[in-house]
Backbone atoms as SQL, in Angstrom:
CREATE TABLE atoms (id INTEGER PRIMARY KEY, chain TEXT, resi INTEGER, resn TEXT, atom TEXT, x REAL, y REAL, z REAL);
INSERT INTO atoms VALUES
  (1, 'A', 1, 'UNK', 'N', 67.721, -6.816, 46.075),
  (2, 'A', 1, 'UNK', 'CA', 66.659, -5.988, 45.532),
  (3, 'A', 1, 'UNK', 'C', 65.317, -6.613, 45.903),
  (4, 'A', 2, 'UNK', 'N', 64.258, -5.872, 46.216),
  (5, 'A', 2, 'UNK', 'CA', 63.109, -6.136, 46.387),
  (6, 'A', 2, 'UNK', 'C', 62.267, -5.857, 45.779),
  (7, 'A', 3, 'UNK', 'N', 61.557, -6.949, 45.106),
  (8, 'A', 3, 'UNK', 'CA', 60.756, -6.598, 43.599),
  (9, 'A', 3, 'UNK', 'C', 58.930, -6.845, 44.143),
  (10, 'A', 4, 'UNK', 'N', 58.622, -6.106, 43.715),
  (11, 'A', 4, 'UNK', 'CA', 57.282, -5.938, 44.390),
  (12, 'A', 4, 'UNK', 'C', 56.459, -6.839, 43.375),
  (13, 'A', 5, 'UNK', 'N', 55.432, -7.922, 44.161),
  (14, 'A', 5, 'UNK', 'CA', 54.869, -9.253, 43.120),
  (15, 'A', 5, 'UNK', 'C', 53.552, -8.757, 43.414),
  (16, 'A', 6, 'UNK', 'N', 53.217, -8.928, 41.871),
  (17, 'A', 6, 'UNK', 'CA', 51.922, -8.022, 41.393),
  (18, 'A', 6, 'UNK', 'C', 50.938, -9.618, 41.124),
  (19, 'A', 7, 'UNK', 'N', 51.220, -10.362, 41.299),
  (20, 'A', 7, 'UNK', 'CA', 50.587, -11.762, 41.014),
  (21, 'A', 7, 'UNK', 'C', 49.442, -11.910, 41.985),
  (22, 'A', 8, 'UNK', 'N', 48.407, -12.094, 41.743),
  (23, 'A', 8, 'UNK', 'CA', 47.303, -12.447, 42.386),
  (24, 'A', 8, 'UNK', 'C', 47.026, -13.914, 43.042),
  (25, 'A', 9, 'UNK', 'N', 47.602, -15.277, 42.594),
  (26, 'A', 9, 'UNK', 'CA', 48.197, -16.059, 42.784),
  (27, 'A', 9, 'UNK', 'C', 49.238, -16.637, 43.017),
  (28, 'A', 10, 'UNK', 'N', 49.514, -17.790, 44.049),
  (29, 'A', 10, 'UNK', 'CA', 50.805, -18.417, 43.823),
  (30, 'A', 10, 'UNK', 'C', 50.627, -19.776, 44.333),
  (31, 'A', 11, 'UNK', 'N', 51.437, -20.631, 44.075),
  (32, 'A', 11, 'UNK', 'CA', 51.533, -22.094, 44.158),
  (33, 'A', 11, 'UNK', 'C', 51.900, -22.872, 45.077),
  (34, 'A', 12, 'UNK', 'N', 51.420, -23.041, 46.215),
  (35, 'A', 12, 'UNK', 'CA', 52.573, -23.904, 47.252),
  (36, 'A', 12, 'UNK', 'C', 52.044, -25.172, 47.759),
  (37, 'A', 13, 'UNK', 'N', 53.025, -26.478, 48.359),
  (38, 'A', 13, 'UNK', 'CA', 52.660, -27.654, 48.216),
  (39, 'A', 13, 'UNK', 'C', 52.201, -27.944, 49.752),
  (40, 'A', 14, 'UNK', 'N', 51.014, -28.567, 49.971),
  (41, 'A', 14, 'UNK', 'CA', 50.458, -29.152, 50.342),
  (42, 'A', 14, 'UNK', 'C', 50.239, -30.567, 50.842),
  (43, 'A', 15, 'UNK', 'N', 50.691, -31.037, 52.610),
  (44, 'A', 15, 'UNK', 'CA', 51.113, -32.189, 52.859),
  (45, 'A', 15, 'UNK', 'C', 49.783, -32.309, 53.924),
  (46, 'A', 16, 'UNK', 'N', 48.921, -33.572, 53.409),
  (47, 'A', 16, 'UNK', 'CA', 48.098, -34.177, 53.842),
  (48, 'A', 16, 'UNK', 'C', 48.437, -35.655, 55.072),
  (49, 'A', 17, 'UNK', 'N', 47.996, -35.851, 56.420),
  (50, 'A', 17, 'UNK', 'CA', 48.196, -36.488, 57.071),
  (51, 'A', 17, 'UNK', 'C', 47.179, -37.697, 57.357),
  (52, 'A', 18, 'UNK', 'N', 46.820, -38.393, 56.596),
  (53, 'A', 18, 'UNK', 'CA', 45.326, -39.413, 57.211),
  (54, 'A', 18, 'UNK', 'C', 46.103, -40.246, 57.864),
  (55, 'A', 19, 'UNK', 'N', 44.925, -40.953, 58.844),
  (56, 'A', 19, 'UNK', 'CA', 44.833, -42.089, 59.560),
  (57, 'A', 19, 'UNK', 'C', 44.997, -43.240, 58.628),
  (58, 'A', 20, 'UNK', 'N', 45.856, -43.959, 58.902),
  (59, 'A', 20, 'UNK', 'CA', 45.804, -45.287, 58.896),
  (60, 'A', 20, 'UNK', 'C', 45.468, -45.935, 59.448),
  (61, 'A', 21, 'UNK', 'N', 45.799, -47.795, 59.053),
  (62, 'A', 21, 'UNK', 'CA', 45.790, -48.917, 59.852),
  (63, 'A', 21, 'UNK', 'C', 46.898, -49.132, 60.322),
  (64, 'A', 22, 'UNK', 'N', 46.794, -49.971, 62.124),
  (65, 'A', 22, 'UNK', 'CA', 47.773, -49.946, 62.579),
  (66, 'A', 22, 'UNK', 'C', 48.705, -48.628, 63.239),
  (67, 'A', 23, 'UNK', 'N', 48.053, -47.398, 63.217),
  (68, 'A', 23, 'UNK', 'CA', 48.797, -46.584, 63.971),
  (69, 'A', 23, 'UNK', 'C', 49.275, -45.278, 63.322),
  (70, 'A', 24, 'UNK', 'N', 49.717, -45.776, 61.895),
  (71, 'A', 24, 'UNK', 'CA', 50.114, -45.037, 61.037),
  (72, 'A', 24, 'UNK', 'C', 49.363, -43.794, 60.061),
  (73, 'A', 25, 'UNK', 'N', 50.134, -43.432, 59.172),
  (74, 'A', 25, 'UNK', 'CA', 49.566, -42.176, 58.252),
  (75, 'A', 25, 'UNK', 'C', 49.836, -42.462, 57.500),
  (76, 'A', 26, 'UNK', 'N', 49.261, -42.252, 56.279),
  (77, 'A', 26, 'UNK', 'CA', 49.470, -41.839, 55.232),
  (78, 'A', 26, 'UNK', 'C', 49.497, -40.199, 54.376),
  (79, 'A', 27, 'UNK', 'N', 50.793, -40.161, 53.930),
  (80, 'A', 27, 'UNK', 'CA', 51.440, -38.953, 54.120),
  (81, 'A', 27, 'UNK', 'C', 51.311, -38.594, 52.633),
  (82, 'A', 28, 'UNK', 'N', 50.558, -37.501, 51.861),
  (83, 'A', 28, 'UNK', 'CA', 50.017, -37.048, 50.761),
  (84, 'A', 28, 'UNK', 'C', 50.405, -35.580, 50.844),
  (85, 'A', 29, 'UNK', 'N', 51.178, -35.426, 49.230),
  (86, 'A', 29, 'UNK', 'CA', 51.559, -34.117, 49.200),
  (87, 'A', 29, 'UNK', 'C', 50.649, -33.416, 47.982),
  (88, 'A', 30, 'UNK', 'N', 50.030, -32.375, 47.671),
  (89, 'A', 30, 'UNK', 'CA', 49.413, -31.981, 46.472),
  (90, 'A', 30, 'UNK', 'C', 49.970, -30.281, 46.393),
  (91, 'A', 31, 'UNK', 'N', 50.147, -29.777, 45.261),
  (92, 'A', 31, 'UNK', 'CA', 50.171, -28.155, 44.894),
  (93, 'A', 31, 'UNK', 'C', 48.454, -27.547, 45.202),
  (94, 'A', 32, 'UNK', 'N', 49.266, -26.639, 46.021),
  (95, 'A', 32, 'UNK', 'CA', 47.316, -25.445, 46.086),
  (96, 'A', 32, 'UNK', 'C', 47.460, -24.389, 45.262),
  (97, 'A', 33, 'UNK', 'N', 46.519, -23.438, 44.831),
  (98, 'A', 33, 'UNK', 'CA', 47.051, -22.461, 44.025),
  (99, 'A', 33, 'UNK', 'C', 46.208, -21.358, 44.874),
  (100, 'A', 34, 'UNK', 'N', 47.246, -20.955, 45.982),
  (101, 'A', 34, 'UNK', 'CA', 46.314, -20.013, 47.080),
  (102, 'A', 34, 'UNK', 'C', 45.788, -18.217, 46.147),
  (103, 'A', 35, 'UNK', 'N', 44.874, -17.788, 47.383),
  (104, 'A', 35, 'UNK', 'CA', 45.200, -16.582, 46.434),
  (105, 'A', 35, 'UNK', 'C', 45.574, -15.970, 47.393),
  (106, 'A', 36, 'UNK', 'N', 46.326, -14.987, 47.038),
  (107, 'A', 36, 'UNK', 'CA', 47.268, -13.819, 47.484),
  (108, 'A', 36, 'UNK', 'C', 46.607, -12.451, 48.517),
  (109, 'A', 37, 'UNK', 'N', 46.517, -12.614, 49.879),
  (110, 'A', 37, 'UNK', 'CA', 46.034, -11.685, 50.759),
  (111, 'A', 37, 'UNK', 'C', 46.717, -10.412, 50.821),
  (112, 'A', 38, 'UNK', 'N', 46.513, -9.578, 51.576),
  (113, 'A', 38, 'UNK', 'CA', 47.149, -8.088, 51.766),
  (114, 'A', 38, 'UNK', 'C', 47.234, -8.644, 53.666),
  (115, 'A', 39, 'UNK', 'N', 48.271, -7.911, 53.884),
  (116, 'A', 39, 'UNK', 'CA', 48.630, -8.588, 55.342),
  (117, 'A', 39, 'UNK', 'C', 47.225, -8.014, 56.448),
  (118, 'A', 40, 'UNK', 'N', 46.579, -7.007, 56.071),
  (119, 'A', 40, 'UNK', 'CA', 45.610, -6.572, 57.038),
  (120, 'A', 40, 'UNK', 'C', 44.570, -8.169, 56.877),
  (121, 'A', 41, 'UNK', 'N', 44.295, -8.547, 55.555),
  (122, 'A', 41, 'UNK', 'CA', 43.479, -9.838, 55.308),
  (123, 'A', 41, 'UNK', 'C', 43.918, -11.154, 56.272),
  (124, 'A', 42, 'UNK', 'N', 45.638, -11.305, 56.276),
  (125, 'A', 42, 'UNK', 'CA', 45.632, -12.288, 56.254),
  (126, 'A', 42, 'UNK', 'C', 45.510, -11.960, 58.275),
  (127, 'A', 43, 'UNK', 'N', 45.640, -10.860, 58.891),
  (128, 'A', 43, 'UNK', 'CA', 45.601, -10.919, 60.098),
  (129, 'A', 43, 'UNK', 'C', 44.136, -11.131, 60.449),
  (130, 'A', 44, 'UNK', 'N', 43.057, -10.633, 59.494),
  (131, 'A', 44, 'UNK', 'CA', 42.024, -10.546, 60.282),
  (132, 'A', 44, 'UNK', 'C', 41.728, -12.075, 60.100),
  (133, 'A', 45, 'UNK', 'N', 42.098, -13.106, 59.095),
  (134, 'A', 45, 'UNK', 'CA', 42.131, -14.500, 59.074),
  (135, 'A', 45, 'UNK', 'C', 42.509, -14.968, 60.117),
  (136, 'A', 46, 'UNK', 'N', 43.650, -14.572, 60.782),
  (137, 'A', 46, 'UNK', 'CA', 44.119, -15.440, 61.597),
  (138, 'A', 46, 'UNK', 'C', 42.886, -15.160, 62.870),
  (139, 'A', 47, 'UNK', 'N', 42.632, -14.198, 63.683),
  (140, 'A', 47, 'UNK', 'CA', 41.677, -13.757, 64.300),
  (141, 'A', 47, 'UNK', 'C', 40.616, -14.888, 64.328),
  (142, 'A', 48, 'UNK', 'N', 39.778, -15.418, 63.127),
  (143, 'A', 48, 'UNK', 'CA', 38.882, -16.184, 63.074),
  (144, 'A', 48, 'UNK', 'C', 38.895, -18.141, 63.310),
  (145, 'A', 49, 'UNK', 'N', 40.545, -17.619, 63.300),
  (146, 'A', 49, 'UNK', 'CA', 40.701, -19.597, 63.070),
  (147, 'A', 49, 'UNK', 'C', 40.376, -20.546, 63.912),
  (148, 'A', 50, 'UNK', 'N', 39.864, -21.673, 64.046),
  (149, 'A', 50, 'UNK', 'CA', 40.179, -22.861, 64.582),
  (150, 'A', 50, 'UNK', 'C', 39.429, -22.689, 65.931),
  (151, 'A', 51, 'UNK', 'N', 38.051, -22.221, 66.067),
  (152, 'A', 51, 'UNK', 'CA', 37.364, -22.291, 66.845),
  (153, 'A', 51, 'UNK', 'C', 36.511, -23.634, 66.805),
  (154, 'A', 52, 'UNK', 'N', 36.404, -24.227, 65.917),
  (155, 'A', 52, 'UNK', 'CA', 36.110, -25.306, 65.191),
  (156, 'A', 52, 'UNK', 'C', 35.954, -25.581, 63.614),
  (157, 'A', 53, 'UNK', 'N', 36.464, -27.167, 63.568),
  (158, 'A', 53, 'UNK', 'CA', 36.473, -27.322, 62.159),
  (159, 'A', 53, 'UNK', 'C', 35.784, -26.815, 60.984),
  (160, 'A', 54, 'UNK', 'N', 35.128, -25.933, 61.041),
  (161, 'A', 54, 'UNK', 'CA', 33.950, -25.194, 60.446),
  (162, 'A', 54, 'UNK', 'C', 34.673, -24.170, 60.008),
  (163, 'A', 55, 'UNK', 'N', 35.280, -23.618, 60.711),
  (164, 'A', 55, 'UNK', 'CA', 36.478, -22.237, 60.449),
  (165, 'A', 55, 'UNK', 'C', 37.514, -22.834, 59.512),
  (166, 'A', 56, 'UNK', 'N', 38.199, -23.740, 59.675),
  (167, 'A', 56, 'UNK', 'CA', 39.208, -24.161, 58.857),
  (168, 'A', 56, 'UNK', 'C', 38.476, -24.518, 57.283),
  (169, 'A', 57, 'UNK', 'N', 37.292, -24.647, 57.768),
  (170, 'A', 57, 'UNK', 'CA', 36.978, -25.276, 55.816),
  (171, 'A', 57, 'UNK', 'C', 36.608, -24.019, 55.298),
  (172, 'A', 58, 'UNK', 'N', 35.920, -23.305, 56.314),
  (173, 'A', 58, 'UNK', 'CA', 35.329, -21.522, 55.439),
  (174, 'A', 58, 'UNK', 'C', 36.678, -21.233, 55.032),
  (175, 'A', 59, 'UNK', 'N', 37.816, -21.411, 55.855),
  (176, 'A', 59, 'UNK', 'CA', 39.217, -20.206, 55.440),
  (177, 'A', 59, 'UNK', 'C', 39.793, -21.042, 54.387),
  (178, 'A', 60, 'UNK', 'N', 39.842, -22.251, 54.340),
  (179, 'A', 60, 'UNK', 'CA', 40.156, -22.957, 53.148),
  (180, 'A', 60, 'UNK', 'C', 40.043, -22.647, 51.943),
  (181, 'A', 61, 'UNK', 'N', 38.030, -22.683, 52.185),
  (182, 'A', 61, 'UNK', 'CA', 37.258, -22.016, 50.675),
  (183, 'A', 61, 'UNK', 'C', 37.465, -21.202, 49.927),
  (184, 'A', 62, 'UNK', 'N', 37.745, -20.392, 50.990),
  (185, 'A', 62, 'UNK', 'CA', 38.645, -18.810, 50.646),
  (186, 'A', 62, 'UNK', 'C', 39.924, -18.349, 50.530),
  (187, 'A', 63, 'UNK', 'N', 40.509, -19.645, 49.804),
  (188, 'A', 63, 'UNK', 'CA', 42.299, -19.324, 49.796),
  (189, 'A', 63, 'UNK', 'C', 42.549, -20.635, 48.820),
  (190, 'A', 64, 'UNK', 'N', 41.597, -21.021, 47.970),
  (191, 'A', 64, 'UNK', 'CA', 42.098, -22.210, 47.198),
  (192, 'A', 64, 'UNK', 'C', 41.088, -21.794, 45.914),
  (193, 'A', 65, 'UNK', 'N', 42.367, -21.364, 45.245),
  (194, 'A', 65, 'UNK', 'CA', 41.890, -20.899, 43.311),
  (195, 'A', 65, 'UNK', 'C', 42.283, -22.122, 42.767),
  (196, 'A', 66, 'UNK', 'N', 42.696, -23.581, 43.456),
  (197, 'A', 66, 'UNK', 'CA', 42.927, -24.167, 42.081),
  (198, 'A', 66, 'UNK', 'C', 43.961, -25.052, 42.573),
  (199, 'A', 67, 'UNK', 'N', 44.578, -26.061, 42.448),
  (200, 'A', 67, 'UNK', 'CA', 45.536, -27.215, 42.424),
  (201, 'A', 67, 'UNK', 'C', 46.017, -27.935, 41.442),
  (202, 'A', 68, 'UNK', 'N', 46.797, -28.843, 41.613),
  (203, 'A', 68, 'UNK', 'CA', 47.447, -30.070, 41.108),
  (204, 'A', 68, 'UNK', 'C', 47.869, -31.076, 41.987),
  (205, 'A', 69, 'UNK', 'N', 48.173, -32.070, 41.116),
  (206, 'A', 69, 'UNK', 'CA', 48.442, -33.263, 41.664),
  (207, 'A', 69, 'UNK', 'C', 46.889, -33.759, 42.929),
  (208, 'A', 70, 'UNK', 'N', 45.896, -33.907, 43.010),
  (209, 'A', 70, 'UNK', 'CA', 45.010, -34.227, 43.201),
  (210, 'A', 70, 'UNK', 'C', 44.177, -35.634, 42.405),
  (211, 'A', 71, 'UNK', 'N', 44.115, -36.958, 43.400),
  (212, 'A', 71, 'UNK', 'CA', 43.492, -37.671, 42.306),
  (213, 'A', 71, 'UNK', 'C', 42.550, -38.484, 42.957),
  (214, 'A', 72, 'UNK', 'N', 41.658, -38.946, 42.250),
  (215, 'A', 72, 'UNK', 'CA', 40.412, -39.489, 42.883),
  (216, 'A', 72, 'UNK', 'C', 40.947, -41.116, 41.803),
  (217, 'A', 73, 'UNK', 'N', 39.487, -41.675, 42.277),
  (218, 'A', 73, 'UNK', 'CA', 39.575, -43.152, 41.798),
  (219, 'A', 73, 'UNK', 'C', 39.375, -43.327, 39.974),
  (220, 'A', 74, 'UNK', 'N', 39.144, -42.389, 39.546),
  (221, 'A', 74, 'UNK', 'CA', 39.416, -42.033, 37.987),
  (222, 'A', 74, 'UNK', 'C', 40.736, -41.290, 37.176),
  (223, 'A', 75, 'UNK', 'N', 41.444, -40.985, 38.174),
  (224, 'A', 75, 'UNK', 'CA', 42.752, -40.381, 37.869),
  (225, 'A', 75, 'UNK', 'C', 43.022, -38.757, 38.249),
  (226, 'A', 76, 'UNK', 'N', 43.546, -38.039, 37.562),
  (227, 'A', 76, 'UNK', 'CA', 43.256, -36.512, 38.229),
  (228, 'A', 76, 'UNK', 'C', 42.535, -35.795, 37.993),
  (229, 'A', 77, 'UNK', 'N', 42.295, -35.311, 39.500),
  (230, 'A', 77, 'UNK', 'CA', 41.310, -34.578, 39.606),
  (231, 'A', 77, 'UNK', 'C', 41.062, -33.041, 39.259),
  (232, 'A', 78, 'UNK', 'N', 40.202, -32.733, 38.500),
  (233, 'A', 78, 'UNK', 'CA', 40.397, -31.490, 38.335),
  (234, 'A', 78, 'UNK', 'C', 39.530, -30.052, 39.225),
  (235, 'A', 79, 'UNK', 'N', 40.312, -29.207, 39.292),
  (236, 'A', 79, 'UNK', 'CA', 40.137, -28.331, 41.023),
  (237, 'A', 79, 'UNK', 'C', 38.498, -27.915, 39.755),
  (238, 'A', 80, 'UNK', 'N', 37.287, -27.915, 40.863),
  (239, 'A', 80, 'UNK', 'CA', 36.340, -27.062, 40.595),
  (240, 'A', 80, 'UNK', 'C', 35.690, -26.874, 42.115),
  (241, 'A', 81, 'UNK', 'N', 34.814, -26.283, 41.868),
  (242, 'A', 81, 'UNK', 'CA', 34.243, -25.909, 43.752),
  (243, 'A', 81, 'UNK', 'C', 33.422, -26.804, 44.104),
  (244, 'A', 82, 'UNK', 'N', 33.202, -27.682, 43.773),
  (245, 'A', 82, 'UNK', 'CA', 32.359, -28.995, 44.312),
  (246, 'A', 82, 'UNK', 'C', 33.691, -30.343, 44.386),
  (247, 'A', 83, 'UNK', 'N', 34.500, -29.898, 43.529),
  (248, 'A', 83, 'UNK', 'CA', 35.807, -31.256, 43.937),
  (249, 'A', 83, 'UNK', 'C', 36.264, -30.567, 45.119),
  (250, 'A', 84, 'UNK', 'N', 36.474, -28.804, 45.635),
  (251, 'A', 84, 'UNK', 'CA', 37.189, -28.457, 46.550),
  (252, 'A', 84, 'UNK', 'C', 36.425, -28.991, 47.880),
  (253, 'A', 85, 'UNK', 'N', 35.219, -28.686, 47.756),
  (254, 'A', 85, 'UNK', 'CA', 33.883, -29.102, 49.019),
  (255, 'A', 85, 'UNK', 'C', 34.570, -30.228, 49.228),
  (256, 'A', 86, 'UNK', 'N', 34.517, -31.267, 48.153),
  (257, 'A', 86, 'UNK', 'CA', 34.832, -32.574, 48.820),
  (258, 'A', 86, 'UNK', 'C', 35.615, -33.015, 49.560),
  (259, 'A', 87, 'UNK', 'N', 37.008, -32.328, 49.081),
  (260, 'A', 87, 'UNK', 'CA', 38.256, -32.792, 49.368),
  (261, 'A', 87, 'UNK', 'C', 38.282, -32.271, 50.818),
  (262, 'A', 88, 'UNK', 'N', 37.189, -30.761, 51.340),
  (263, 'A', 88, 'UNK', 'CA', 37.583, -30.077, 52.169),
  (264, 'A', 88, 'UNK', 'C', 36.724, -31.195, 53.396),
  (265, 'A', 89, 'UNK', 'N', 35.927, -31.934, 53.513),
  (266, 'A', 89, 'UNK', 'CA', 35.325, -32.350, 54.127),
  (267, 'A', 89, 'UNK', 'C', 35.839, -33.742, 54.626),
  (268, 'A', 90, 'UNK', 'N', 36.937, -34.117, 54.062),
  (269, 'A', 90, 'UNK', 'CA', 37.989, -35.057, 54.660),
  (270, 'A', 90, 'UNK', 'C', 38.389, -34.715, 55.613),
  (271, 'A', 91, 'UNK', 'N', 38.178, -34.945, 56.862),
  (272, 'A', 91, 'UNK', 'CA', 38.876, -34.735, 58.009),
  (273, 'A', 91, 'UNK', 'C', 40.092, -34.980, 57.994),
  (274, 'A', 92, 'UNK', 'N', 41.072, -33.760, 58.155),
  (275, 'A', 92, 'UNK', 'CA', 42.646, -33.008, 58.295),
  (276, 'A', 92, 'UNK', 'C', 43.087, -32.467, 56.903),
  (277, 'A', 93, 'UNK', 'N', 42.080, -32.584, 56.115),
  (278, 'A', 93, 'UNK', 'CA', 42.442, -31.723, 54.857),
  (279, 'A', 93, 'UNK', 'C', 42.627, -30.274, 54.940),
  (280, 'A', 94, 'UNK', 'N', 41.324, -29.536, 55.651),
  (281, 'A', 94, 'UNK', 'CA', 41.195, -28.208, 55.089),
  (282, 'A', 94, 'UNK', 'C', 42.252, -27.596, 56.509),
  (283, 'A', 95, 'UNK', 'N', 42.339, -28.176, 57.910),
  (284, 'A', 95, 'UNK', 'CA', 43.244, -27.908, 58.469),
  (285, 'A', 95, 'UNK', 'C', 45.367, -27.498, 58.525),
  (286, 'A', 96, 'UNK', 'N', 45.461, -28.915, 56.734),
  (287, 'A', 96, 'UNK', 'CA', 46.539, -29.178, 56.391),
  (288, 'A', 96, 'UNK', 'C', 46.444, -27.736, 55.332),
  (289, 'A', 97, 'UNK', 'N', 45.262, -27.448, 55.008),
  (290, 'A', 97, 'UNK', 'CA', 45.588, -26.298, 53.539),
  (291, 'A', 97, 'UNK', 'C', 45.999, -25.110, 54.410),
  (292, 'A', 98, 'UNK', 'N', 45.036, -24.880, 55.721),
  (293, 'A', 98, 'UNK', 'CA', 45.287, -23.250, 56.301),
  (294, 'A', 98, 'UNK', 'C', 46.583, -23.682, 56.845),
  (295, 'A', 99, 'UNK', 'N', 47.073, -24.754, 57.252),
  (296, 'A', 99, 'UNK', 'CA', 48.483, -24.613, 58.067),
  (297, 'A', 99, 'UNK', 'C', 49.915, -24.345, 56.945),
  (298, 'A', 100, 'UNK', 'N', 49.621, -24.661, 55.854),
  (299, 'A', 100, 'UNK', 'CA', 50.367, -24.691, 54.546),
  (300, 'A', 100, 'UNK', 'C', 50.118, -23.260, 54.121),
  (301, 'A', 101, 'UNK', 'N', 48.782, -22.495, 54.144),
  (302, 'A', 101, 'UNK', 'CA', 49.200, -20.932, 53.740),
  (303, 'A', 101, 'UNK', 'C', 49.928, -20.150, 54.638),
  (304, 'A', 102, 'UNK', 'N', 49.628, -20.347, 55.849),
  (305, 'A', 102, 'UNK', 'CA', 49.991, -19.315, 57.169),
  (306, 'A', 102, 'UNK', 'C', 51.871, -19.738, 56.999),
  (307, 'A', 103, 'UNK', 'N', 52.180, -21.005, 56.705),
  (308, 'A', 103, 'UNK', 'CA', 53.559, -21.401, 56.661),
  (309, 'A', 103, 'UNK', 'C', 53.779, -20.179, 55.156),
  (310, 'A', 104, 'UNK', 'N', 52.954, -20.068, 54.337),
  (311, 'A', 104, 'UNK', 'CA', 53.395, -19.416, 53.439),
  (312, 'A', 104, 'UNK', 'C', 53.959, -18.108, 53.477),
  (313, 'A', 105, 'UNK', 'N', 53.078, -17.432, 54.380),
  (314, 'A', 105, 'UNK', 'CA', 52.921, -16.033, 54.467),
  (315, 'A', 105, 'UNK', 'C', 53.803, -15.495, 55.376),
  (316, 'A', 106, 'UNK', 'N', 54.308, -16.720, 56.790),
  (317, 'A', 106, 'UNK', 'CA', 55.318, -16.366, 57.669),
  (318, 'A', 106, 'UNK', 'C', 56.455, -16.522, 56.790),
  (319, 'A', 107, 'UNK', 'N', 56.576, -17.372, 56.408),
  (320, 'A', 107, 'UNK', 'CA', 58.044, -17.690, 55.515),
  (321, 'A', 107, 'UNK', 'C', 58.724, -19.262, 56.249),
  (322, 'A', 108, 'UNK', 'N', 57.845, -19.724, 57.153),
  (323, 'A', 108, 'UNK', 'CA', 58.486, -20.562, 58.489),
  (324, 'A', 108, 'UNK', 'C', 58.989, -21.877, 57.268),
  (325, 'A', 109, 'UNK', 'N', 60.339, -22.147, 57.463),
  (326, 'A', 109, 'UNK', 'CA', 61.007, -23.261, 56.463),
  (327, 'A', 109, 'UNK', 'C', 60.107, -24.702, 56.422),
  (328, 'A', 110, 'UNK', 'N', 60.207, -25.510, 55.612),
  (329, 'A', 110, 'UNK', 'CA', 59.437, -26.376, 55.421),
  (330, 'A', 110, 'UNK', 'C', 60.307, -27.765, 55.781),
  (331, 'A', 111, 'UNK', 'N', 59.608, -28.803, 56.591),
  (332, 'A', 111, 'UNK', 'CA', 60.202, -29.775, 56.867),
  (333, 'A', 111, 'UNK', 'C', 60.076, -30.798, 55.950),
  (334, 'A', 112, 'UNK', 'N', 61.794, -31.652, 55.431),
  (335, 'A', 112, 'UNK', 'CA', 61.491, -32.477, 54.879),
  (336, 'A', 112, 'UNK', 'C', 61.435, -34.027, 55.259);
């Protein structure tokens, strides 16, 4: 059966890749709380992406109502639009959020 989801939101997790020392990453997972496109939206999104990093933080801005598991040097962080700015301005953040919705919306399985 196919139940038609009237939810304006939904929840999916979020795997962050930084640079390390020595070669390595450090590999960070957090919940986003995207919001929910209509497929004409999410095509004309794709259309705009990744012409430069500038695109990935606008499409970011615009697909993040909210998180968990997020923490700064005081403990967790709580999602407002000046913690999102921040987080988005980490280089491979806002790249890791649009690659985590588009995985959403295709359905493409998630690697563990």
């Amino acid at each position: 059966m196919f139940k038609i989801v009237k939810t304006e939101t939904y929840k999916w997790p979020v795997t962050v890749r930084l640079p390390a020392d020595g070669g390595k990453f450090d590999v960070s997972t957090f919940d986003v709380v995207f919001k929910r496109l209509s497929a004409p939206e999410v095509a004309e999104l794709r259309v705009g992406l990744f012409r430069d990093d500038a695109d990935a933080v606008a499409a970011a801005r615009g697909l993040v109502v909210g998180w968990s598991g997020v923490e700064d040097n005081d403990g967790e962080l709580p999602f407002s639009g000046s913690a999102l700015d921040g987080i988005l301005h980490i280089s491979g953040v806002a790249p890791a959020i649009v690659a985590a919705f588009f995985e959403s919306v295709i359905g493409a399985p998630r690697k563990n």
